[in-house]
N, C-alpha and C positions, 0 to 999 in steps of 0.2 A: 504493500500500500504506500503510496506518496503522501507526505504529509503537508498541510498547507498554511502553516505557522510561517508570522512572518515575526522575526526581531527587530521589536519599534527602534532599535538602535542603530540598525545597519539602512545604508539609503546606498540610493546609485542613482545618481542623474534624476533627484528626483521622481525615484520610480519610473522613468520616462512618460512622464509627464509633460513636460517640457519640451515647446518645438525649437528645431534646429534650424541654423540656416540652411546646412546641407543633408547629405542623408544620414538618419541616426544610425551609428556604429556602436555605439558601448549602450549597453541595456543592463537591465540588473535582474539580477536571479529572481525576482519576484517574475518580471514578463516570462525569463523563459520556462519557468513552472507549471504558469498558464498557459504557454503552448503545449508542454510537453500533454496538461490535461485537456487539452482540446476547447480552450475557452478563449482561444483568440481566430484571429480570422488565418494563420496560417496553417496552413494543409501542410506543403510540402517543405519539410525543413531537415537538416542533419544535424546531430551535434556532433565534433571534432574536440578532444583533449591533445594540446600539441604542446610537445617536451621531447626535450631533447635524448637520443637514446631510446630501452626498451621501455615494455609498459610494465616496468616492475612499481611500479609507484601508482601506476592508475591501477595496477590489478587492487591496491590495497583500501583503494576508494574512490568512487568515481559517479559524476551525474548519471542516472540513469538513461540507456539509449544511446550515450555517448559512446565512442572509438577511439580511441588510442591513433595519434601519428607522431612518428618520429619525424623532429624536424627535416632529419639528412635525407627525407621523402622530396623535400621541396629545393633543397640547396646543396651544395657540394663542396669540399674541401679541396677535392681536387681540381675545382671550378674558383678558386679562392673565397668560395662561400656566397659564391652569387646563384642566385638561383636557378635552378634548370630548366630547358628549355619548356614554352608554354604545351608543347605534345606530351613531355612525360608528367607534368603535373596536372594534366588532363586527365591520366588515366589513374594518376592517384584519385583525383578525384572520382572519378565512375566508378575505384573499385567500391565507393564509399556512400555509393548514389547519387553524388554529388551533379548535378548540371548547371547551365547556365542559369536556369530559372528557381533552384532550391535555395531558398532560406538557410546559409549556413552559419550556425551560431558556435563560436569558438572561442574558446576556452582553457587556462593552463594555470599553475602557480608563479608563473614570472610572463607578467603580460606582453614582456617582448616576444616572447614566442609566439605568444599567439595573435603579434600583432603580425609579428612573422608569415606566419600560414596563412592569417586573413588575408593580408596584401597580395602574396601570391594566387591565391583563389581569386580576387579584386582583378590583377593582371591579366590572370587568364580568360576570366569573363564572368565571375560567379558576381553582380551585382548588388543582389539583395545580403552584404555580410552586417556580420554583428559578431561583436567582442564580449562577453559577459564581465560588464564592470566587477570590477573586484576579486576578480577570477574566482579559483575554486576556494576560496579560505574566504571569498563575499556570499558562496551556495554554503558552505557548514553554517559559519555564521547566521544567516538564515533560517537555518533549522530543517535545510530539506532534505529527501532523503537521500542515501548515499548507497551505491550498488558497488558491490565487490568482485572482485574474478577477474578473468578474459573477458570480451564484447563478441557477439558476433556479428560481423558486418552485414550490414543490411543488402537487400542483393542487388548488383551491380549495374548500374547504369549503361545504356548503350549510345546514348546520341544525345551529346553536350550540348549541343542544339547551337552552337556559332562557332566562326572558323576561329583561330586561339592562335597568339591574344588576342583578348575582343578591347581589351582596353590599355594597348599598346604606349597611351600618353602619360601614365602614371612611371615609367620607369624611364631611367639614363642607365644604361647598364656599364658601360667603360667610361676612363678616361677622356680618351678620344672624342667620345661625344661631348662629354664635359666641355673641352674645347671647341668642340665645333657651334655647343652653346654659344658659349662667351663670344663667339665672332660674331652671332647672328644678333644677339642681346647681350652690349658690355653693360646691360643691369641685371645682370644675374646674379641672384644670391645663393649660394655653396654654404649651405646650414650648415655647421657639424652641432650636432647634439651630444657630441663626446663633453669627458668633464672637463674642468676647465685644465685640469692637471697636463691633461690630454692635450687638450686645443691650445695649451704653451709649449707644450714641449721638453714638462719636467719627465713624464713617463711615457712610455707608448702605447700602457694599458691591454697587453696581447704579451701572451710568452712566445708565439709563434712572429709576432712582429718586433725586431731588433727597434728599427729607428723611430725617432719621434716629432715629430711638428703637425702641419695640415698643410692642404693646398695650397697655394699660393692665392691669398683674396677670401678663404674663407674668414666667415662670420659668427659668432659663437651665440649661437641656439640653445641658451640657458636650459639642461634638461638633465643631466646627471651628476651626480655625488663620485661615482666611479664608471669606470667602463661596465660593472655588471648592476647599473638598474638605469631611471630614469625616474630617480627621489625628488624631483623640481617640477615633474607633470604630474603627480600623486598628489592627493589626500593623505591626510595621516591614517586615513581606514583602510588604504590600498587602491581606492579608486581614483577615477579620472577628474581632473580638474580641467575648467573648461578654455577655451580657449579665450576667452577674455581674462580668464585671471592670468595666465602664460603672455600673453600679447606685451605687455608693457615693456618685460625684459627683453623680450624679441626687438622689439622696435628701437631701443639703444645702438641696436647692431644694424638697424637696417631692414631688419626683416618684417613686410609690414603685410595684409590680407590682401594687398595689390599686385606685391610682388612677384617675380618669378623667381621662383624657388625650387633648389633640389634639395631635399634634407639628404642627410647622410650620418653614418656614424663609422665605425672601422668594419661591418662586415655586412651591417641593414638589420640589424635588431633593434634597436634603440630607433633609429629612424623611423623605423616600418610605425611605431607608436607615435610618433611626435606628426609622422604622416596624418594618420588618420584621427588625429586629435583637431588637424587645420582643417582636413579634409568635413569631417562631422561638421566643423564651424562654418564652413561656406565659403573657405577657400579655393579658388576658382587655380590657379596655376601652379599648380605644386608637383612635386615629384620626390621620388625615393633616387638617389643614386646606387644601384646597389654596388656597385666596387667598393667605395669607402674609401679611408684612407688606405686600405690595406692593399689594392690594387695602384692605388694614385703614387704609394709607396715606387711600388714595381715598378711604374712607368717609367718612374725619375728615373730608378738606376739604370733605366737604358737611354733616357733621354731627357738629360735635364734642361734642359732647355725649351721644348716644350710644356712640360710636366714639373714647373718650380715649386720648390718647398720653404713654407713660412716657421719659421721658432718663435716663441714669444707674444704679448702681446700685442696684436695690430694698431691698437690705440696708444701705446705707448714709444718712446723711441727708441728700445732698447728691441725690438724686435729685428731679426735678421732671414736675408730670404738667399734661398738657396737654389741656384740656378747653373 
């Protein structure tokens, strides 16, 4: 039996009450309750639990109905963590019933994953997504029920129903393009949402990544404590805060609801979130870079001179650029 206790202490967006300018992505485990008992107007929906690795953790508890993905379904290391092409994460998705037109709501214990997987679904053509504010420690919290085990997947979709990507304008996937931006618009803003440790150039924040700085001309996208969260778009409850309360620090840098924007972080998890936190708000030009720094890295050392690297603060004069 589900149980339909809600904790007057726990909120999310308002219970999604509240309209958006853009389309609502983060929902609170109260809606998706109501979906799962049939008391909203969506029919066709999936739930997705996306973490990194196996489902040793979701076997141990997990929304009911929901499935287990491992992120490295969507993205590659051998790919430097960019995500794979829009044909194989098509079929991830059909094995999941996933289509163009399924309501797919997703969910994790570190919201970048699951901003992760949503983005990619987003890329490929899944348009109706949704995030469950709070992730899974905003559904205990709540007091809903929780299913244990394996999942069995629901059975398999045949006909995604649009060629993929259906929505090719949301990603910059290399460098190259990066530049080929800036030639077309020298107003392009290159978010990094890495912390600040990061976007100077004290750490690199990556065992796997030696060097440290950002692009050359990026702008610092106030959003993390470290490389592993994004503590400056959160609530103290785990949830999303909205993009007018983030906007102010934004706009110091430049970064404004007009702009053209590619967010970025070192690999597209941090971003993937700060994405669709503009995107909910009604950001009309935005984009994920998925290279990151960590690609932008690579490019220098074959070509620094296209691909120049900044240290330090931009705003200050003790910043140095490497070219």
């Amino acid at each position: 039996m589900f149980t339909s206790k809600v904790n007057a202490a726990y909120y999310a967006q308002k219970d999604d009450t509240t309209k958006t300018e853009g389309p609502r992505v983060f929902v609170s485990p109260h809606w998706v309750n109501q979906v799962i008992h049939n008391k909203t107007a969506v029919k066709d929906y999936r739930i997705i639990e996306a973490s990194y690795g196996n489902d040793k953790n979701f076997r141990k508890g997990h929304i009911p109905g929901a499935t287990h993905l491992n992120t490295n379904a969507v993205e590659s290391e051998a790919n430097q963590w960019n995500l794979l092409s829009a044909q194989q994460i098509k079929k991830v998705l059909l094995k999941r019933g996933v289509t163009s037109k399924t309501t797919l709501i997703v969910y994790s214990t570190d919201i970048n994953a699951a901003s992760r997987v949503a983005f990619a679904a987003l890329w490929t053509g899944v348009n109706n997504i949704k995030i469950i504010d709070g992730g899974y420690k905003g559904w205990t919290k709540s007091d809903y029920q929780v299913k244990t085990g394996r999942a069995t997947l629901p059975k398999t979709a045949t006909d995604f129903g649009v060629e993929v990507p259906a929505n090719p304008q949301y990603e910059i996937k290399t460098p190259a393009e990066v530049v080929a931006q800036q030639k077309q618009d020298p107003d392009l803003v290159l978010a990094s949402t890495r912390s600040w440790q990061e976007f100077t150039g004290v750490v690199s924040g990556y065992s796997y990544i030696k060097d440290k700085g950002e692009s050359k001309g990026a702008v610092y996208a106030k959003s993390s404590l470290t490389s592993a969260d994004v503590a400056y778009l959160l609530n103290k409850d785990g949830t999303i805060k909205d993009v007018s309360q983030i906007a102010p620090a934004w706009e110091k840098w430049g970064i404004k609801s007009t702009s053209n924007i590619d967010f970025y972080c070192g690999t597209g998890w941090r971003a993937a979130t700060a994405f669709f936190i503009a995107y909910q708000g009604g950001w009309k030009n935005i984009h994920l870079y998925d290279g990151g720094w960590y690609a932008w890295d690579k490019a220098n050392k074959k070509d620094a001179a296209t691909y120049p690297v900044q240290v330090g603060d931009p705003h200050s004069d003790k910043v140095k650029y490497l070219d």
